[in-house]
N, C-alpha and C positions, 0 to 999 in steps of 0.2 A: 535562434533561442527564443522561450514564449518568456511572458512578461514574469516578474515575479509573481508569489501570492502569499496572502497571510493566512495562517489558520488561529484563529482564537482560541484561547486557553479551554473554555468550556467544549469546544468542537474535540480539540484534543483529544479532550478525555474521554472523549464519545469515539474516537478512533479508537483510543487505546481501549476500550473496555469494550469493544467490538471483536478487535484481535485476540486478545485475552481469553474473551469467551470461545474465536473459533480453535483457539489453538487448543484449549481442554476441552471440547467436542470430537475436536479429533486425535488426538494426543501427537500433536505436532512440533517440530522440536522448536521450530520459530517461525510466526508467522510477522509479516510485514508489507506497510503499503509503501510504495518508491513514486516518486514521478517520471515523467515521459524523459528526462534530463540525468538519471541516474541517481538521484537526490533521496536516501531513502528518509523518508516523513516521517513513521513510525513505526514501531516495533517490540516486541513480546522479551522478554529477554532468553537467552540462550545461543547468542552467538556474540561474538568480539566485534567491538565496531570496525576495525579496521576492517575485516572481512566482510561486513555486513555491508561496508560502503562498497568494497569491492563489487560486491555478489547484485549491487542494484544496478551499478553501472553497467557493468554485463548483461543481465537480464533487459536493461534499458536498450542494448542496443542490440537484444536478441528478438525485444518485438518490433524492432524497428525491421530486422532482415525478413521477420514472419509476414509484415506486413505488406513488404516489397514481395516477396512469393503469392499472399493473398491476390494481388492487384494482380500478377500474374497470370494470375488460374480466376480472374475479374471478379474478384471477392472482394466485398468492402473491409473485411479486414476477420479476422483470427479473432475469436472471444476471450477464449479460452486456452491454454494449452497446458500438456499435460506431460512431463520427461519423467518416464520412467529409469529407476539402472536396481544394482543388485540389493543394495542396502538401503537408498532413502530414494525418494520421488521428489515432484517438483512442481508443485500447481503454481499457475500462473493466468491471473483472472482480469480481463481491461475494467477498469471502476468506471471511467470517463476518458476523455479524449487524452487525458493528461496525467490520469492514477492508474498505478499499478496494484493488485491485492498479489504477496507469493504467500507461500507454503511449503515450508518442509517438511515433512513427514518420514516417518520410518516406513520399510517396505510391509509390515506385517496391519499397516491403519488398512483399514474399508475404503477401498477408490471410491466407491457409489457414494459412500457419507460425505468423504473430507469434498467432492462436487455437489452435494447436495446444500451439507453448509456451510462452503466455498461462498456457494450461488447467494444464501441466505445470506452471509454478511455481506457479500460484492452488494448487496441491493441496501441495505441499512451503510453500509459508505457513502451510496450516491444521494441519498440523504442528507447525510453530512456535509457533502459537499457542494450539496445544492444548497444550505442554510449557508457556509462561508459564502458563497459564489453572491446571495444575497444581500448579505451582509455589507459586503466587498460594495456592492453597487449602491446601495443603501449609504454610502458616504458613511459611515458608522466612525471612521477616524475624525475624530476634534479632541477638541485640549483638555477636555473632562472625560476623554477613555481610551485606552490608553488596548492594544489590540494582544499587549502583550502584560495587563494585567493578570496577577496571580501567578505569573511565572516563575517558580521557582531555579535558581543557579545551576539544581540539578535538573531542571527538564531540560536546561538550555545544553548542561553536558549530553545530555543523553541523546539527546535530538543533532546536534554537533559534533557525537563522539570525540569528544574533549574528556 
């Protein structure tokens, strides 16, 4: 199990308004980042958190098998992956060592766009996460800021599925 981490309120919002935007790029039905752990971070609405928590877990321990195959075939690992079926698809994009970007789409969206910007947000994520990541080391927690200012009860639902 890796350490925990925080992401700050302002980063948040920078996740969220990233997915946001790639889900009406490509008219997706939910787009969402999880971590390595099944833990989904964030997300677009259009799906039930129950499921949503489901569907990270799974996905968490679907790149874990991809990446057991990678090593296999002496690949440092799987980027990207891409499940197609009849009615919706399923991008699936590594952010960093520890995030996950997915994507659900309907079968009739553009595969070339929702990879193209797939690609374009997975890169404005690592961003983001390299600003927490900084932060984080930056000793940024003391008794005058607080990591979880500005949180509102319902981010806390919505990020909790509570």
């Amino acid at each position: 199990m890796k350490e925990n981490f925080v992401i700050y309120n302002e980063e948040y919002f920078q996740i969220k308004k990233v997915l946001e935007e790639l889900k009406g790029s490509v008219s997706a039905d939910i787009v969402f980042v999880t971590d390595s752990e099944g833990h989904c971070i964030a997300a677009t609405d259009g799906m039930d958190d129950s499921y949503l928590n489901s569907i990270s877990s799974l996905i968490a321990g679907s790149i874990a098998a991809i990446n057991s195959i990678a090593q296999m075939l002496e690949i440092a690992k799987f980027e990207t992956v891409l499940t197609e079926s009849m009615e919706k698809n399923l991008y699936i994009s590594l952010i960093n060592d520890r995030m996950v970007l997915i994507v659900i789409f309907e079968k009739t969206s553009n595969l070339g766009i929702v990879r193209l910007k797939g690609k374009h947000a997975n890169e404005r994520l690592k961003e983001v996460f390299v600003t927490i990541n900084k932060k984080l080391k930056d000793d940024s927690f003391s008794e005058n800021h607080s990591p979880f200012e500005g949180v509102s009860d319902e981010d806390i639902d919505q990020i909790f599925g509570d």
